[in-house]
C-alpha positions as semicolon CSV with decimal commas, in nm:
position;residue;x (nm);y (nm);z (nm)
1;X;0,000;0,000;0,000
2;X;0,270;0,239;0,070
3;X;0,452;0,165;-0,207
4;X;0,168;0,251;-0,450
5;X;0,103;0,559;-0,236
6;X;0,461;0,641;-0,337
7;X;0,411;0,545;-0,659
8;X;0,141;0,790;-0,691
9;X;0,300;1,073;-0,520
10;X;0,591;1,050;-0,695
11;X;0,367;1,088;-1,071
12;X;0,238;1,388;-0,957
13;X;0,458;1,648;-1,033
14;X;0,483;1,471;-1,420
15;X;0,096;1,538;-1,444
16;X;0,076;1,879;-1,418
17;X;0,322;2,006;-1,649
18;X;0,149;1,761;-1,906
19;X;-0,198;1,958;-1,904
20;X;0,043;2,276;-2,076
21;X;0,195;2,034;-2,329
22;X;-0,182;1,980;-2,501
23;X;-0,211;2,151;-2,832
24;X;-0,355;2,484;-2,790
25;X;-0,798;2,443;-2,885
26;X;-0,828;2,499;-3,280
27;X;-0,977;2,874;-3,209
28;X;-0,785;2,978;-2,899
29;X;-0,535;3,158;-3,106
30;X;-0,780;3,182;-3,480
31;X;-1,063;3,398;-3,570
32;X;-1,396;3,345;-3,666
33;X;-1,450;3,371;-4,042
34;X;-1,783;3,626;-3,950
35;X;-1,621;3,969;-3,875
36;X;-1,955;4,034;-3,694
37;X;-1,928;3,728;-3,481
38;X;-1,513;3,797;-3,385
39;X;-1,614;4,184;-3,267
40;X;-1,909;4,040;-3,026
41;X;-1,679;3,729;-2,936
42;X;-1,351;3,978;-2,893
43;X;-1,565;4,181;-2,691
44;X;-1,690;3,921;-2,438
45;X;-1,349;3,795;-2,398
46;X;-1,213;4,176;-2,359
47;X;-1,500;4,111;-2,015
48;X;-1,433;3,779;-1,893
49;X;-1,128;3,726;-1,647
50;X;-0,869;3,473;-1,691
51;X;-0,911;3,215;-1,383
52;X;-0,488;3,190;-1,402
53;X;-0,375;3,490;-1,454
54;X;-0,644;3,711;-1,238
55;X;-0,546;4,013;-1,409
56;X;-0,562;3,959;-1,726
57;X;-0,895;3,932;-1,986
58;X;-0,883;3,584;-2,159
59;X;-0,844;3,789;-2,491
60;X;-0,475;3,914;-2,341
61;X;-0,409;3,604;-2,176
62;X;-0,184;3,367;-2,337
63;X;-0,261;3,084;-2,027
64;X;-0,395;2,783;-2,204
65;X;-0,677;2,782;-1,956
66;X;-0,775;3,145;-2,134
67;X;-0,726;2,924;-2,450
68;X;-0,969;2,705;-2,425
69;X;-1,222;2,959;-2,278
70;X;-1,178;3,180;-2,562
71;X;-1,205;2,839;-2,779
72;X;-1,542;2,783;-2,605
73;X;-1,655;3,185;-2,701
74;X;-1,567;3,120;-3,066
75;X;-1,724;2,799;-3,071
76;X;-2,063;2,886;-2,864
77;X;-2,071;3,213;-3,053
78;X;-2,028;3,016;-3,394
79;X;-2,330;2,778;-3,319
80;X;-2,583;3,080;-3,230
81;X;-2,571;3,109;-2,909
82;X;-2,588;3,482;-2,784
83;X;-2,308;3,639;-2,608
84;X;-2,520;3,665;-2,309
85;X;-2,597;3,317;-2,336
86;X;-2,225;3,212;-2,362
87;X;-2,173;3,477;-2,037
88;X;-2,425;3,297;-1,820
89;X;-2,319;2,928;-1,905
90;X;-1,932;3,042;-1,872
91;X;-2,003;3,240;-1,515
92;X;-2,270;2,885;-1,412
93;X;-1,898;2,696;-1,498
94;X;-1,636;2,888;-1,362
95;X;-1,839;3,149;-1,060
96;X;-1,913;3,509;-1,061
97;X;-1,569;3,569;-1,030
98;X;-1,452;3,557;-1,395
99;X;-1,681;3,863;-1,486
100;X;-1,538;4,176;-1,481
101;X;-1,895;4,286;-1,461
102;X;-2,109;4,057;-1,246
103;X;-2,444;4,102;-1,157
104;X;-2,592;4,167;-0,846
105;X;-2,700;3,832;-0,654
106;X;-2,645;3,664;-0,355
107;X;-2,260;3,600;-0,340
108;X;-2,199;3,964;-0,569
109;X;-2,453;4,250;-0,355
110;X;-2,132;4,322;-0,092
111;X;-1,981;4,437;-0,430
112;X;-2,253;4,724;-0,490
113;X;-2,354;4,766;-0,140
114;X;-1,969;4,872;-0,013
115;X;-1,915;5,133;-0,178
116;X;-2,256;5,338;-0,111
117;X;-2,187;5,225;0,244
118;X;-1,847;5,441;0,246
119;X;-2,005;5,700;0,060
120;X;-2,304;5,767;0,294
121;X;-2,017;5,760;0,623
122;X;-1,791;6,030;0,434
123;X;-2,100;6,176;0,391
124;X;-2,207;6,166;0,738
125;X;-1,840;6,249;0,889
126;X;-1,835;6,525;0,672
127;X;-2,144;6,665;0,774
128;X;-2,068;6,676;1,151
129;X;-1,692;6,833;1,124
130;X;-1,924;7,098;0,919
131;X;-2,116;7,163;1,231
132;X;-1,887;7,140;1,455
133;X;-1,708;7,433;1,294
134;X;-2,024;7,610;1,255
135;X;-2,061;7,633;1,603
């Protein structure tokens, strides 16, 4: 048992760098043919983020993780779907998180809620150092 447990472990490191040897998905790197379809599919990708990278769109990315997403755009956009469509079935996949522009819900409303929440204290602060003076 412990020598298969060994076994194992010692595969592990071998597995991982074989996911980044796959070829690169036939449109992760190639345009659609429909200029139409490549500006609404560049322009999704320009607002999804890139799970790897975190800072980058998967349209700047060159991660092969962004690769296949952007595959999956091309693809979903080239079969109809909309690019809402693709949006919503990416974010049900992957989690709010790879939007750069999620939509309020349950995991997303601290997101929207934060900032009106500072706003209303400055607000407030700044409204009793006003009186405070004033008097």
């Amino acid at each position: 048992m412990r020598l298969l447990l060994a076994l194992l472990l010692a595969l592990l490191p071998v597995a991982a760098p074989a996911q980044d040897s796959l070829p690169p998905a036939p449109y992760a790197y190639r345009q659609l043919d429909d200029p139409r379809l490549e500006r609404e599919a560049r322009d999704l990708m320009d607002s999804l983020r890139c799970l790897t990278c975190q800072s980058q769109s998967i349209a700047d990315s060159d991660a092969p993780m962004a690769g296949d997403m952007r595959h999956q755009v091309r693809t979903r956009l080239a079969a109809g779907e909309t690019p809402e469509a693709v949006r919503g079935w990416l974010i049900g996949r992957y989690g709010d998180y790879i939007s750069y522009r999620p939509a309020p819900g349950a995991t997303t409303w601290p997101l929207f809620a934060v900032p009106v929440l500072l706003l209303v204290a400055a607000l407030l602060v700044i409204a009793r150092r006003l009186r405070g003076r004033s008097r």
